[in-house]
N, C-alpha and C positions, 0 to 999 in steps of 0.2 A: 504494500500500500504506500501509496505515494504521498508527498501532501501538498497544499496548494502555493505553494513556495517555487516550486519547481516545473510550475505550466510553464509550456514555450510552445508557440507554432510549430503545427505537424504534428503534435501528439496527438492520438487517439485515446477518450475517456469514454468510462461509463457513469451516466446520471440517469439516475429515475429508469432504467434500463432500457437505455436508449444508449445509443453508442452517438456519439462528437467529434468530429477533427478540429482542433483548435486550432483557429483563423490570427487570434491577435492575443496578445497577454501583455496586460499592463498594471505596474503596485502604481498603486492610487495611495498618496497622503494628502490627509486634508488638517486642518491646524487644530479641529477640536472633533476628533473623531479617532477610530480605529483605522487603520490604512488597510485596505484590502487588494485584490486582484479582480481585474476587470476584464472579463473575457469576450470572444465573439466566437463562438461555437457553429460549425456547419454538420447539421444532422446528415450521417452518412449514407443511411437510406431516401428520404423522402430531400437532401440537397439545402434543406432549412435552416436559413441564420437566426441565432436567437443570441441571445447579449445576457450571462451571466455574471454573477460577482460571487465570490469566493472569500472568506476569512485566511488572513495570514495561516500559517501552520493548519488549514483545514484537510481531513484526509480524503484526498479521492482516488478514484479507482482507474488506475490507468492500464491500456489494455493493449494487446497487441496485432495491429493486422497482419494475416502472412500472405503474400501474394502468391499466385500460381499463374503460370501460361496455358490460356485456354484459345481453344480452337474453332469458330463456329463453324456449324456441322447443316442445321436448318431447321426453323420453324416446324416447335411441336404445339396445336393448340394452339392457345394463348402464353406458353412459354417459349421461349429458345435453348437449342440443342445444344450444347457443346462437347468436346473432347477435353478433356487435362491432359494434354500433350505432357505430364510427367509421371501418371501413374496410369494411362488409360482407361481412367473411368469417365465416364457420361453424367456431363453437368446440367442439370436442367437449374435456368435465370428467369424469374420473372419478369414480366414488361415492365414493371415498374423500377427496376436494377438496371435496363436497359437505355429507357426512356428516351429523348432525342437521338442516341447515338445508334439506332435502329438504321436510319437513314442511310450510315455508311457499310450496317453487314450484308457480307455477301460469304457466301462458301468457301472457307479455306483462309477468312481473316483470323489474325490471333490477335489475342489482346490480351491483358494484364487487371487481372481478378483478386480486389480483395475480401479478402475469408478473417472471419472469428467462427474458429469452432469449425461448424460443416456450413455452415449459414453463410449466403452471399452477399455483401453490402455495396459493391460497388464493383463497375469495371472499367477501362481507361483503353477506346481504341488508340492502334500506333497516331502520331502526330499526322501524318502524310499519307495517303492511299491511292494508287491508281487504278480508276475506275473507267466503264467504258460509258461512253455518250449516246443513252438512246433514242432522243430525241432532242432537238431544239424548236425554240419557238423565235417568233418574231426581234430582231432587235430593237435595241434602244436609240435610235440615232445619236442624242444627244451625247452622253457619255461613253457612246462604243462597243457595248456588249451587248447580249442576246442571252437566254434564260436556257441551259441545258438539264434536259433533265437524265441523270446517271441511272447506270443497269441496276442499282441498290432502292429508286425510287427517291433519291434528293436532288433537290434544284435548285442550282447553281449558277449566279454571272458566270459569263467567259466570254474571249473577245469572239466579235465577227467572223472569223477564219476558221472557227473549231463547228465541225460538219458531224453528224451521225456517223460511229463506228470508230473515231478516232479516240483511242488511249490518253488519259489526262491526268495529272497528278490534283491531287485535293489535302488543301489541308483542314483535318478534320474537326480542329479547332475553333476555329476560327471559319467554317462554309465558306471558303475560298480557292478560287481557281488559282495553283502554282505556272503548271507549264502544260503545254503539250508531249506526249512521252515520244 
């Protein structure tokens, strides 16, 4: 058991049984009070910032996520399939562990799965993914680009010159067109 002395960004906690990535930590002295720690906690399941405070020397529960390389395999249900490309067992992810990032799987992406316990909290596609262009719509004249949309079903700017079937790099962070591959 830890105590609250020793938050710092990056840690993962357990409160109220709910797991937190801590976002910010800051001792707060005030001139006629107790000085505490001032936190901004991001809930690791449902992505939620909440703003807690902490007593000096208070004990909390600090926990460990272990990551695994997972493999996606293809929609089962209202779930997703994967492989643990290190022990080859079948991960099934809820849609809501998934959520936006749905948009860039396709068959044979991996990605980096955090776990407490057997339970999935989170996953994190590669930064970068080249994807193929299944269709485009009209351009924009003004700024230059036209609306593609990828074989994963996300749409995408990219410039005038990128046609149906051509290979394109994405960065998946940020829904932006890199290059042409």
């Amino acid at each position: 058991m830890a105590t609250s002395n020793t938050i710092s960004p990056g840690m993962t906690l357990s409160v109220n049984n709910k797991l937190y990535r801590v976002e910010s930590a800051v001792k707060v002295t005030v001139p006629k009070g107790t000085p505490f720690i001032k936190t901004k906690l991001r809930d690791v399941a449902s992505n939620e910032v909440i703003e807690k405070n902490f007593k000096l020397n208070q004990a909390i529960k600090d926990v460990s996520l272990t990551e695994r390389k997972l493999e996606f395999l293809y929609m089962e249900g209202k779930e997703y399939l994967f492989l643990d490309v290190s022990n080859l067992e079948q991960v099934l992810v809820p849609n809501n562990v998934i959520g936006k990032q749905v948009n860039y799987l396709k068959e044979g992406v991996d990605l980096k799965a955090s776990f407490y316990g057997d339970s999935i909290f989170a996953v994190e596609l590669p930064q970068f993914l080249e994807l193929m262009v299944a269709k485009t719509e009209e351009g924009d004249s003004e700024n230059g680009t036209k609306i593609a949309l990828l074989e994963t079903g996300a749409k995408i700017e990219v410039p005038p010159f990128i046609e149906v079937g051509d290979i394109i790099k994405v960065d998946t962070k940020s829904d932006e067109y890199i290059q042409r591959v």
